[in-house]
C-alpha positions as CSV (number, residue, x, y, z in Angstrom):
1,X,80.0,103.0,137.4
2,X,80.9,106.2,136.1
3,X,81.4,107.3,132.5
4,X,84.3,107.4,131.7
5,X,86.0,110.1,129.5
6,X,88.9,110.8,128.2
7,X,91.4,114.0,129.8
8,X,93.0,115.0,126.3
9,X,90.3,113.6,123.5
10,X,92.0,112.9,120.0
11,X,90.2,114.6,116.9
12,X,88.9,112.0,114.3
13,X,89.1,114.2,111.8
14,X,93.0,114.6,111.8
15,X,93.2,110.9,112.2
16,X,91.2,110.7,109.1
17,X,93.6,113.3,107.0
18,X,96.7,111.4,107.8
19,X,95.3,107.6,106.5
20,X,93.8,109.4,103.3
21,X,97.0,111.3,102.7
22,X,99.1,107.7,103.1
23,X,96.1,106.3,101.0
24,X,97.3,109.4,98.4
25,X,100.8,107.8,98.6
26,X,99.9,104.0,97.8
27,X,97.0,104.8,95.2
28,X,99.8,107.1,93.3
29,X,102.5,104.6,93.4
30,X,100.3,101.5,92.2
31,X,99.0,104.0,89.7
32,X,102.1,104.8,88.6
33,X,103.4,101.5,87.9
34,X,100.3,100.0,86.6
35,X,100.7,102.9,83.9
36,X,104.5,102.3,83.4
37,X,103.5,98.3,82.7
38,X,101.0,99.3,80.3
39,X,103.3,101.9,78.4
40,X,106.2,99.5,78.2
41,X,104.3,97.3,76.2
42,X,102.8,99.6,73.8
43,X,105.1,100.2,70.7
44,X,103.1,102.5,68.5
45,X,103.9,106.2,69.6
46,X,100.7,107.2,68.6
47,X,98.8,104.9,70.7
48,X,101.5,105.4,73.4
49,X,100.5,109.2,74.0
50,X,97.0,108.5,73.8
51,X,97.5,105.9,76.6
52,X,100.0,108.0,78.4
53,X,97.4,110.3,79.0
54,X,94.3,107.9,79.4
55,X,96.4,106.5,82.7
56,X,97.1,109.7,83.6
57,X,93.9,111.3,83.8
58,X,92.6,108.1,85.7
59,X,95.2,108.8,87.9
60,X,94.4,112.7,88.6
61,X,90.5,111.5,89.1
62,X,91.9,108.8,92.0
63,X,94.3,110.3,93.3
64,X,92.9,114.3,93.1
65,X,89.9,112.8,95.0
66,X,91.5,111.4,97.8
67,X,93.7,113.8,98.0
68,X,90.4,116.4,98.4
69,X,89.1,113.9,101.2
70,X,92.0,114.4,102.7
71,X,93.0,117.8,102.7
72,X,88.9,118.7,103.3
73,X,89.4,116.4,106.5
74,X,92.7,117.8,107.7
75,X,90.8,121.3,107.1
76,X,88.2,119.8,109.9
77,X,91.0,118.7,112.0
78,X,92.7,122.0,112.3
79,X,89.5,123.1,113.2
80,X,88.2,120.6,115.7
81,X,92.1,121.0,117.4
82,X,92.3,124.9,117.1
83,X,91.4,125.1,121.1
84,X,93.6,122.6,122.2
85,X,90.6,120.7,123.5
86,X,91.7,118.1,121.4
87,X,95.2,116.4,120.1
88,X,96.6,115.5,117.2
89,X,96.6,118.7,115.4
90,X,100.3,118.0,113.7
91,X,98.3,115.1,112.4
92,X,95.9,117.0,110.5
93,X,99.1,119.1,109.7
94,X,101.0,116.3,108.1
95,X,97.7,114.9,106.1
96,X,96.7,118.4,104.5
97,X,100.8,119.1,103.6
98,X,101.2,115.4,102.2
99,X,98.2,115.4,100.1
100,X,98.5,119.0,98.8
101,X,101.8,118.0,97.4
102,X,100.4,114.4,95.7
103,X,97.6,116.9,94.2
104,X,100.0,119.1,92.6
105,X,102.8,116.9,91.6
106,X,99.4,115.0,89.8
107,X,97.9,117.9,88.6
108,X,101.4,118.8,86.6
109,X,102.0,115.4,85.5
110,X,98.4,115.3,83.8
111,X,99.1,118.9,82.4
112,X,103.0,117.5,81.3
113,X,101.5,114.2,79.8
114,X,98.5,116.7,77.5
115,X,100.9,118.9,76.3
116,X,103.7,116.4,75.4
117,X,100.4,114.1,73.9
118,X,99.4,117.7,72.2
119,X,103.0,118.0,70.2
120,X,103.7,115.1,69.4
């Protein structure tokens, strides 16, 4: 028997960005909650800032991380795709666009939460 090989191979790569950039996407949200339960509960404002921006910083680190992964593997997928040897190059797309966004919207959060934790 012959080998057998695929006519239109699929890059690994941009498979890879697009489940990290959903993963960006499920770790913010349960991030976010888990920080909303823990805020409603708190009633000193001091202790609520200092919280507020604990969470938030634990969530930059998670979610900024995977969000690299992601965007550093999309990176790999645009280039593995740039031929058109392989497929799935809107994939790799999609993952570096999605996670991008996650990393700012974090990164300006974190920044929001220090200065509001910083006045007040």
């Amino acid at each position: 028997m012959g080998v057998m090989t695929l006519a239109y191979p699929t890059s690994v790569a941009s498979t890879r960005s697009l489940r990290l950039s959903a993963l960006v996407v499920v770790a913010n949200a349960l991030l976010a909650a888990g920080s909303l339960g823990v805020l409603i509960t708190l009633t000193d404002t001091s202790t609520l800032f200092h919280a507020a921006f604990a969470l938030d910083a634990l969530k930059f680190v998670v979610v900024g991380g995977i969000a690299f992964a992601a965007i550093r593997a999309g990176i790999r997928g645009l280039r593995e795709t740039a031929g058109g040897a392989q497929r799935r190059r809107s994939w790799a797309i999609v993952g570096i666009s999605v996670a991008g966004l996650f990393a700012v919207l974090t990164a300006a959060s974190l920044i929001a939460t220090a200065t509001i934790s910083l006045l007040a």
